[in-house]
C-alpha positions in Angstrom: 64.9 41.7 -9.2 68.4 43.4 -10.5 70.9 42.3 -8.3 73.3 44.8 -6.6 76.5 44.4 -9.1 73.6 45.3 -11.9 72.8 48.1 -10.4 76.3 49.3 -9.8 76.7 49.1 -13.9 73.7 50.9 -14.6 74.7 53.3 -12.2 78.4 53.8 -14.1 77.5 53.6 -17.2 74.7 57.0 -16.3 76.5 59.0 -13.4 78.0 61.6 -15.2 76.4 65.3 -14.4 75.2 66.1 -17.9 72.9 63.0 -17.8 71.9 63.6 -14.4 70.5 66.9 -15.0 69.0 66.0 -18.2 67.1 63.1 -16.5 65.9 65.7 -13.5 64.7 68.2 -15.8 62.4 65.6 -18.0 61.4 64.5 -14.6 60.1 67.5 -13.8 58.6 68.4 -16.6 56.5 65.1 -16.2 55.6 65.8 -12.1 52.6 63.6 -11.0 52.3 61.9 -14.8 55.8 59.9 -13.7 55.8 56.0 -13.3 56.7 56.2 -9.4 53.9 58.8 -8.5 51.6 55.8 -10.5 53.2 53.3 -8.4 52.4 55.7 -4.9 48.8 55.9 -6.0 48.4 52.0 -6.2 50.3 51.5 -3.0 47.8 53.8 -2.0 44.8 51.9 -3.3 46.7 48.9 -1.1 46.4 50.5 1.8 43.2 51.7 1.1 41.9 48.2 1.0 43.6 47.0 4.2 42.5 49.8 6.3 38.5 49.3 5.3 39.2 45.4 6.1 40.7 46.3 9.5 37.0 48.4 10.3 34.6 46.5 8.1 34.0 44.4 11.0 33.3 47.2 13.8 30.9 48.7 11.4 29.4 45.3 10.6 29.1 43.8 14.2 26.0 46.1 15.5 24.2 44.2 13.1 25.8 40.6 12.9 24.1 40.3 16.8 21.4 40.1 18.7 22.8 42.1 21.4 24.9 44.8 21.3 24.9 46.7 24.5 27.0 46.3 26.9 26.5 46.0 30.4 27.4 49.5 32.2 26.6 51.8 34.9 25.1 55.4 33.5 25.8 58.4 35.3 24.6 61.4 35.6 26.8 62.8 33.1 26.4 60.1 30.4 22.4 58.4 30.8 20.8 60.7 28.6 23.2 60.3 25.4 23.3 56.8 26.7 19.7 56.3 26.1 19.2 58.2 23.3 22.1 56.0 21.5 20.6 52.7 22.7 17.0 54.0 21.5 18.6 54.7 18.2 20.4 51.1 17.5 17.2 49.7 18.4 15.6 51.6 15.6 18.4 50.8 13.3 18.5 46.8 14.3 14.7 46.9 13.1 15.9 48.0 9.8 18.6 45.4 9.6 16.1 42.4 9.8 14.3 43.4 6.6 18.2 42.6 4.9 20.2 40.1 7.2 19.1 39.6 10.5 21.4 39.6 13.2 21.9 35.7 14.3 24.8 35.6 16.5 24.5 35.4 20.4 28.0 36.9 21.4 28.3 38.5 24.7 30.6 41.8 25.1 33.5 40.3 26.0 33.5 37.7 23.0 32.8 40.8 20.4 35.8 42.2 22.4 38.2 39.1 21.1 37.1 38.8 17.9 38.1 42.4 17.5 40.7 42.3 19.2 42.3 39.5 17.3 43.2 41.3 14.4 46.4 42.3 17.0 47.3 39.1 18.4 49.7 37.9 15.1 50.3 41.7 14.4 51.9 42.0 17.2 55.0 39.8 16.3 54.8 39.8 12.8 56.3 43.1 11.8 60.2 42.4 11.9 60.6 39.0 10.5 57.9 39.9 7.5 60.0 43.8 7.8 63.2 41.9 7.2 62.0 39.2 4.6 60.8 41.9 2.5 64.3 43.8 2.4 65.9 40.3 1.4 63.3 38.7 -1.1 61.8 41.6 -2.6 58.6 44.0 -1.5 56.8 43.4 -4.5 55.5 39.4 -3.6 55.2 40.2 0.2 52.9 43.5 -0.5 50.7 41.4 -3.2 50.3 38.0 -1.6 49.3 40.6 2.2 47.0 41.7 -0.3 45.6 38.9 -1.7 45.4 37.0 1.3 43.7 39.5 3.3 41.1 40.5 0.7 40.5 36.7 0.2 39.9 35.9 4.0 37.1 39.0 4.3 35.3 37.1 1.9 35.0 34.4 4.2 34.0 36.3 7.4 30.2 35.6 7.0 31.3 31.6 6.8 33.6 31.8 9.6 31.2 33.7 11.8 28.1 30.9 10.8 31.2 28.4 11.9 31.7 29.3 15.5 33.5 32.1 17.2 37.0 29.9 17.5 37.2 30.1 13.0 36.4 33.2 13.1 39.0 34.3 15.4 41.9 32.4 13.9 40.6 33.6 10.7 41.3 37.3 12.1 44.7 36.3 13.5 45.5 34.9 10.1 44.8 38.4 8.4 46.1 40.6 10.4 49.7 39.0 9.9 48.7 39.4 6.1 47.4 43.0 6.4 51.3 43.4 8.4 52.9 42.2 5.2 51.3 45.1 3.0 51.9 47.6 5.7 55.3 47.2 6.6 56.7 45.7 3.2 55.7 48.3 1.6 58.5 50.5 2.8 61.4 48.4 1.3 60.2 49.5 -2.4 60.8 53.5 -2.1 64.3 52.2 -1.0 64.9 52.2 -4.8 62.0 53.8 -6.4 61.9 57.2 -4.3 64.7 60.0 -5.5 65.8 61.7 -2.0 64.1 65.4 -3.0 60.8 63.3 -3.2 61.1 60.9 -0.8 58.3 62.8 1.3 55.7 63.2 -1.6 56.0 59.3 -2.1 55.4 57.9 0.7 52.7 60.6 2.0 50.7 59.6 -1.2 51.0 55.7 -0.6 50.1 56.2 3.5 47.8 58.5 2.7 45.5 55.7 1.7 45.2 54.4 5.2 43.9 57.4 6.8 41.1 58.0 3.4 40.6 54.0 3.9 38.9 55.1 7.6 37.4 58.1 5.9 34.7 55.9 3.7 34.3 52.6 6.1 33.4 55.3 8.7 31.3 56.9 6.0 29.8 54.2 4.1 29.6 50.8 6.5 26.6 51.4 8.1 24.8 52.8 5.0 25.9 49.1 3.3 24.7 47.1 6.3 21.4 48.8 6.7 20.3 48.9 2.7 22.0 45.8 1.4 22.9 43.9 4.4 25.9 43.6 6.9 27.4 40.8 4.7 27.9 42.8 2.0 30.4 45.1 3.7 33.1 41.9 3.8 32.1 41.4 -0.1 32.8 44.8 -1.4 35.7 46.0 0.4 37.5 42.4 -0.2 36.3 42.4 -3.9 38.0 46.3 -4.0 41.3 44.4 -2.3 41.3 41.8 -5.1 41.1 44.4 -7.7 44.3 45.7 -6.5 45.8 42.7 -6.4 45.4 42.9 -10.5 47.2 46.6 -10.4 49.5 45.5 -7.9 51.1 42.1 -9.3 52.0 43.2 -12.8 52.8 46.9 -12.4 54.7 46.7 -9.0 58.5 45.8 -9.1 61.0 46.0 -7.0 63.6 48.1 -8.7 63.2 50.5 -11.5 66.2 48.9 -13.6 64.3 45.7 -14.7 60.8 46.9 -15.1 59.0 46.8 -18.7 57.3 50.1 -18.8 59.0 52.6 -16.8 60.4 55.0 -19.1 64.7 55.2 -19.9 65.0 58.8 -18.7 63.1 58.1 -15.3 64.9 55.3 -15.0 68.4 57.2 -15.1 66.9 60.1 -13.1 66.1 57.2 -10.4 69.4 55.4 -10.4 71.3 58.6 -10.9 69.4 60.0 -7.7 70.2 56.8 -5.4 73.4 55.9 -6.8 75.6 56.8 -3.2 73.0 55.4 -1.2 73.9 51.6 -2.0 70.7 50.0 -0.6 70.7 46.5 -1.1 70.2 45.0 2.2 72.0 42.2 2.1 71.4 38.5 5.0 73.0 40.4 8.1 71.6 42.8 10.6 74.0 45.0 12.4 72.0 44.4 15.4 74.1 45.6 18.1 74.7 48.8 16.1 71.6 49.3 15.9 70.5 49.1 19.8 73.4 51.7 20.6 71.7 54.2 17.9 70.4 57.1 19.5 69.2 58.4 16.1 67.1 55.3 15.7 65.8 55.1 18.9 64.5 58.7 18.7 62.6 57.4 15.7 61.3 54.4 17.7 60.2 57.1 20.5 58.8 58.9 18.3 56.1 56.2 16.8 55.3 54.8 20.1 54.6 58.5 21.1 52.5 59.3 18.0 50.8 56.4 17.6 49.4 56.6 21.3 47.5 59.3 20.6 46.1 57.9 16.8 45.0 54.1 18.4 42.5 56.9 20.6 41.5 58.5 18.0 41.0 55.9 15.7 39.0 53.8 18.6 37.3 56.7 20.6 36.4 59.9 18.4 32.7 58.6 17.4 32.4 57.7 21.0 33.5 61.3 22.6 31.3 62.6 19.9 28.4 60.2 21.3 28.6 60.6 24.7 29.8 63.8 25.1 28.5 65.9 22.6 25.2 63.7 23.2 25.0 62.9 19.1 23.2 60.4 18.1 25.0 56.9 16.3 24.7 57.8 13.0 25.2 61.4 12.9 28.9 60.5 15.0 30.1 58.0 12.5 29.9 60.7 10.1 31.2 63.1 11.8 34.1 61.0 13.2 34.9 60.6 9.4 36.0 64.0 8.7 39.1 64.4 10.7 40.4 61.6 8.5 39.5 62.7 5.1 41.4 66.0 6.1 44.5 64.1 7.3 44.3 62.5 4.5 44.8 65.3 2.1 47.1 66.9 4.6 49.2 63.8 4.5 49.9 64.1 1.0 50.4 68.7 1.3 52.6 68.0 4.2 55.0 65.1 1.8 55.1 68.0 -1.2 55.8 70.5 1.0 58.5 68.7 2.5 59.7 67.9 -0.4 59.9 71.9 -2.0 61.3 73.0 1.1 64.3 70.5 0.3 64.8 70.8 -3.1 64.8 74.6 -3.0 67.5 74.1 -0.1 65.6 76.3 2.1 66.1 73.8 5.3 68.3 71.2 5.5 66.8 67.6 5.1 66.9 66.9 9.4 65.1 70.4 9.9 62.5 69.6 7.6 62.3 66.0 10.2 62.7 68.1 13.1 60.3 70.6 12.3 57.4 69.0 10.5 57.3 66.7 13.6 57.4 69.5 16.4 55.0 70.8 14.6 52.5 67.7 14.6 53.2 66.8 18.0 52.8 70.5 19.9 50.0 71.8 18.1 47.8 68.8 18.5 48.9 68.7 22.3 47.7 72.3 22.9 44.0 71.3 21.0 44.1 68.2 23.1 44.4 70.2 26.7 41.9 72.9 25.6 39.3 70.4 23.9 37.4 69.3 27.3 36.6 73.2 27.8 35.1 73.7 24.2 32.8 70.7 24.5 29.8 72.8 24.8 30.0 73.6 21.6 29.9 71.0 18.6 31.3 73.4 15.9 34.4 74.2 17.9 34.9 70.6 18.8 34.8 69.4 15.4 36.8 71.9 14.4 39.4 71.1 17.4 39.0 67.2 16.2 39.7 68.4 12.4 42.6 70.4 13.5 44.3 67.7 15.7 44.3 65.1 12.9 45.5 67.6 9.9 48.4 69.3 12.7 49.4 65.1 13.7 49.4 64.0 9.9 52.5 66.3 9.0 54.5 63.8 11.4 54.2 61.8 8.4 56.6 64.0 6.5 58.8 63.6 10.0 60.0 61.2 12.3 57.7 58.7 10.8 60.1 58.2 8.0 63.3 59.3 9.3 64.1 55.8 9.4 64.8 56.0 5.5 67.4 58.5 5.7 69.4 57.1 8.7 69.5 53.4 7.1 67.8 52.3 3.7 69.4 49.4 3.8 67.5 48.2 6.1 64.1 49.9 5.8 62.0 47.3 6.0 63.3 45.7 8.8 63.1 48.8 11.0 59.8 49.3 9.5 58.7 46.2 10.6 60.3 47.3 14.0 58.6 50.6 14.3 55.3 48.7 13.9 55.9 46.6 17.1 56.1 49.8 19.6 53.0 50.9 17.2 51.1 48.0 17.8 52.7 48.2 21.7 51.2 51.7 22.3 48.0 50.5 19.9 47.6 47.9 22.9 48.1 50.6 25.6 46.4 53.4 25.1 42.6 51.9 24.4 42.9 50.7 27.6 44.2 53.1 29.6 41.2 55.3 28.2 38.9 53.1 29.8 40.3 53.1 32.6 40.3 56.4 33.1 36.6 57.1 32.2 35.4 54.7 34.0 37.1 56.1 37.3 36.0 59.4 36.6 33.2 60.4 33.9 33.1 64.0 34.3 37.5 64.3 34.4 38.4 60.9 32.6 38.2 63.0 29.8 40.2 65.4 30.5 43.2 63.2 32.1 43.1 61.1 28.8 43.8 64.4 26.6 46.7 65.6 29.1 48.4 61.9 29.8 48.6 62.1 25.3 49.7 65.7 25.3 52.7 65.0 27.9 53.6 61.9 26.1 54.0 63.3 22.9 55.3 66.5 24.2 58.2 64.3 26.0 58.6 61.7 22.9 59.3 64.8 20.7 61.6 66.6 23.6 63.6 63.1 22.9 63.3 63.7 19.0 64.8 66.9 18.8 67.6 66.4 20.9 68.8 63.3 19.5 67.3 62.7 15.7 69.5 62.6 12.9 69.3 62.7 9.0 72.3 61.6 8.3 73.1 57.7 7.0 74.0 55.7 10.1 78.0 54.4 9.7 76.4 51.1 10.9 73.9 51.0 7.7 76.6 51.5 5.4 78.7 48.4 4.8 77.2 44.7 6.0 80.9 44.2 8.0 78.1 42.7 11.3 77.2 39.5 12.7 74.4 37.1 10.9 71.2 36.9 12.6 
C-alpha cells in the first residue's frame, strides 16, 4: 500500500493537461477491457458469494427438518393457498429422504434464531470493520470476510449435527465476516474509481448481491431435492473460496503499487483523483460529521430504502404464495426475477449515470437527486396500486419486476453519495450506513407481520402504503438537503482522535 507522500509524487510528476488527456483517451479507447472494470467484476463475484451464503440456509432449512410448518391460524382468505403449499412441501420432503433426510427436530421459533443470527454481530460490526478498512487497507479485510465466510458454510452441516448453540454462534461468526466484504469493499473505489465512473464501478461490483439472490432463489431447492440439502453449503462456499484465489493476488489497494495494471491507466487514475486527497488518515471528525445535514440525508436515505428491500428480500415468494395462491416451487422462481432484472438495471442505471456526467448534461448532485427520486416515487406508486392488481398474476409480476428495476437506480443515488461528500472516510460511513440498514433490516420484517396478522385481507395493503410514505418522506429529506460537494470537514484531518 503506497503511502500518501507517494502518491502526492506520482501525482506531480503526471498532472500536467497533455498527459491527462492522453491517459483519458487510451482509457476510453479500452472501456470495459480496463484493469478497474476487471477488478468491479471480481468484487462482484465477492458479493456474489456472500449473498448466496446469506440464503443458502433458508433454502436449505425445509429440508434439514422434520417439521417445517408453523403453527398458525388460516383464514378465510389464506386456507386454501395454505393447504395447497403445505400439501406440496409434503410432496417435496418425500423426495428429500431419497438424498438427505431431514434429521433435526427444531421448532419455529428455534429456525427463527438460527436465521436470524446472521444479524446479531452485523448489527455492530459495520463501523469499526468500515473504519479499519479505510486505515489498514480494503484489500485484506474484503479477502480474509471472504475466506472466512466461505470457510464457515462448509461447516454448517457439522455445526447443525453439533447442537443448535454451534450452529448459532457459527452464524454470528459469519455474518461479522460477510460485513467485512460488504462494507470494506467501499474503501478501494476511493482510489481505483475516476469520478466520471464512479457510478459504473460500483453498480457493477453491488450488482453481484442482487444476481447472488437471483440463482439461490433459483437454484437451492433444485440442489437440495436432486443432490441433497448439504450440498447447497458445499457449492456456494467452494464458489466463495474460488474468489478468494481472484481476489488475494489481483486486488490492491491503490493502483500505484500494483504489478499488472497498465502505466497509462495508472496516470489516468491518479491524474483523475489527484484533488481529492483520500487517504484517511487515525482521526474521525466525528462531531463534524453529526452536524452534517448532507450526510444525514444520505443516512435517511438507506434507512428509507433499505426498509422497503429487507420486505422484499424476506416476503415476495410469500405474497406470491399466499396471495396469488402459487404453489412453493413455482414462487421461488418467480420471486427470482425481480432480482435478476435489478441486477442488470443496477449496472444500466451506474453507466447511465455516468454518461450523463461526462457529457456535462446534469451536474454530478442532479444526477444523485434525480436517479434517487426516481427509485423512490416510482416504486411507491407500484407499491399503493399493487393490492388492486392481485387478481391478476401477470400484472403483479410485472408490478414486482418494475418495483425492483425502478428502486435499483438508487444505486447510482443516494446510496453512494457518501463518496462524493467525503472519500476520506468512505469506509467508515459505509460501515455507518450499514447499521441504519441492518436497523430498518430489523424493523420492517416485523412490522410486516404484525400487520398481517392483524388484518389478512388489509395487512397487505397497510404494509405497501407504511413503505410508500417512508420512502416518499426519506427522499422529501434527500432533496432538500443532499449535497455533492466534498464536505469542509472531510478535507483536512485538523479533528479529535477517536
Amino acid at each position: 500500500m503506497s503511502t500518501g507522500a507517494d502518491t502526492k509524487v506520482t501525482v506531480g510528476d503526471s498532472s500536467n493537461d497533455g498527459n491527462l488527456n492522453m491517459a483519458q483517451q487510451q482509457s476510453s479507447r479500452r472501456g470495459f477491457c480496463s484493469f478497474r472494470h476487471g477488478m468491479a467484476l471480481i468484487l462482484h463475484l465477492c458479493n456474489f458469494s456472500i449473498y448466496t451464503q446469506q440464503m443458502n440456509l433458508s433454502i436449505a432449512i425445509p429440508a434439514m427438518v422434520n417439521n417445517t410448518a408453523s403453527p398458525s391460524q388460516p383464514n378465510a382468505s389464506t386456507e386454501t393457498p395454505f393447504t395447497e403449499s403445505q400439501h406440496y412441501w409434503n410432496e417435496t420432503l418425500k423426495g428429500f429422504k431419497a438424498v438427505a433426510p431431514p434429521t433435526y427436530d427444531w421448532s419455529p421459533e428455534i429456525q427463527g434464531i438460527i436465521l436470524s443470527s446472521l444479524n446479531y454481530g452485523s448489527f455492530l460490526a459495520p463501523i469499526p470493520i468500515g473504519y479499519m478498512a479505510g486505515i489498514l487497507g480494503a484489500k485484506y479485510v474484503v479477502g480474509a470476510g471472504l475466506f472466512i465466510s466461505s470457510v464457515l458454510t462448509f461447516f454448517i452441516p457439522l455445526a447443525a449435527d453439533a447442537g443448535v448453540a454451534l450452529l448459532i454462534v457459527l452464524r454470528v461468526v459469519q455474518g461479522i465476516a460477510q460485513v467485512m466484504v460488504l462494507t470494506g469493499q467501499f474503501s478501494i473505489w476511493v482510489k481505483w474509481a475516476p469520478p466520471l465512473e464512479r457510478s459504473q464501478l460500483t453498480s457493477i461490483a453491488t450488482s453481484g448481491s442482487v444476481l447472488g439472490s437471483f440463482i439461490i432463489l433459483l437454484v437451492g431447492g433444485v440442489l437440495c431435492q436432486t443432490i441433497g440439502w448439504p450440498y447447497i453449503f458445499y457449492i456456494f462456499g467452494g464458489i466463495g473460496c474460488a474468489c478468494c484465489l481472484l481476489c488475494f493476488p489481483l486486488i490492491y489497494n491503490d493502483p500505484v503499487n500494483h504489478p499488472f495494471i497498465s502505466a497509462s491507466e495508472k496516470t489516468y487514475i491518479v491524474c483523475s483523483l489527484a484533488q481529492q486527497d483520500p487517504s484517511p488518515g487515525w482521526s474521525l471528525p466525528i462531531k463534524a460529521m453529526i452536524k452534517s445535514l448532507p450526510l444525514w440525508a444520505i443516512l435517511v436515505s438507506y434507512f428509507c430504502e433499505y426498509w422497503l428491500l429487507h420486505i422484499i428480500m424476506a416476503y415476495t415468494p410469500t405474497y406470491i404464495n399466499s396471495v396469488l395462491q402459487v404453489n412453493l416451487r413455482d414462487s421461488g422462481i418467480l420471486s427470482s426475477l425481480p432480482f435478476v432484472v435489478g441486477s442488470i438495471c443496477i449496472i444500466l442505471g451506474g453507466l447511465l449515470a455516468d454518461f450523463l456526467l461526462s457529457r456535462k448534461i446534469l451536474r454530478l448532485i442532479t444526477i444523485r437527486k434525480l436517479f434517487t427520486a426516481i427509485g423512490v416515487l416510482f416504486p411507491s406508486v407500484i407499491l399503493v396500486f399493487l393490492t388492486w392488481v392481485r387478481s391478476s398474476h401477470s400484472i403483479t409480476m410485472t408490478f414486482l419486476v418494475l418495483c425492483s428495476a425502478m428502486s435499483s437506480l438508487c444505486e447510482a443515488g443516494a446510496l453512494i453519495n457518501f463518496l462524493d461528500i467525503a472519500p476520506r472516510y468512505s469506509s467508515f460511513l459505509k460501515g455507518l450506513m450499514q447499521v441504519f440498514a441492518h436497523t430498518a433490516g430489523a424493523i420492517s420484517p416485523s412490522t410486516v407481520g404484525f400487520f398481517i396478522s392483524q388484518d389478512s385481507e388489509f395487512g397487505w395493503r397497510n404494509v405497501f402504503l407504511l413503505s410508500a410514505a417512508i420512502n416518499i418522506l426519506g427522499l422529501a429529506f434527500y432533496l432538500i438537503f443532499g449535497s455533492a460537494d466534498l464536505q469542509d470537514w472531510a478535507k483536512e484531518q485538523t479533528f479529535t482522535h477517536l
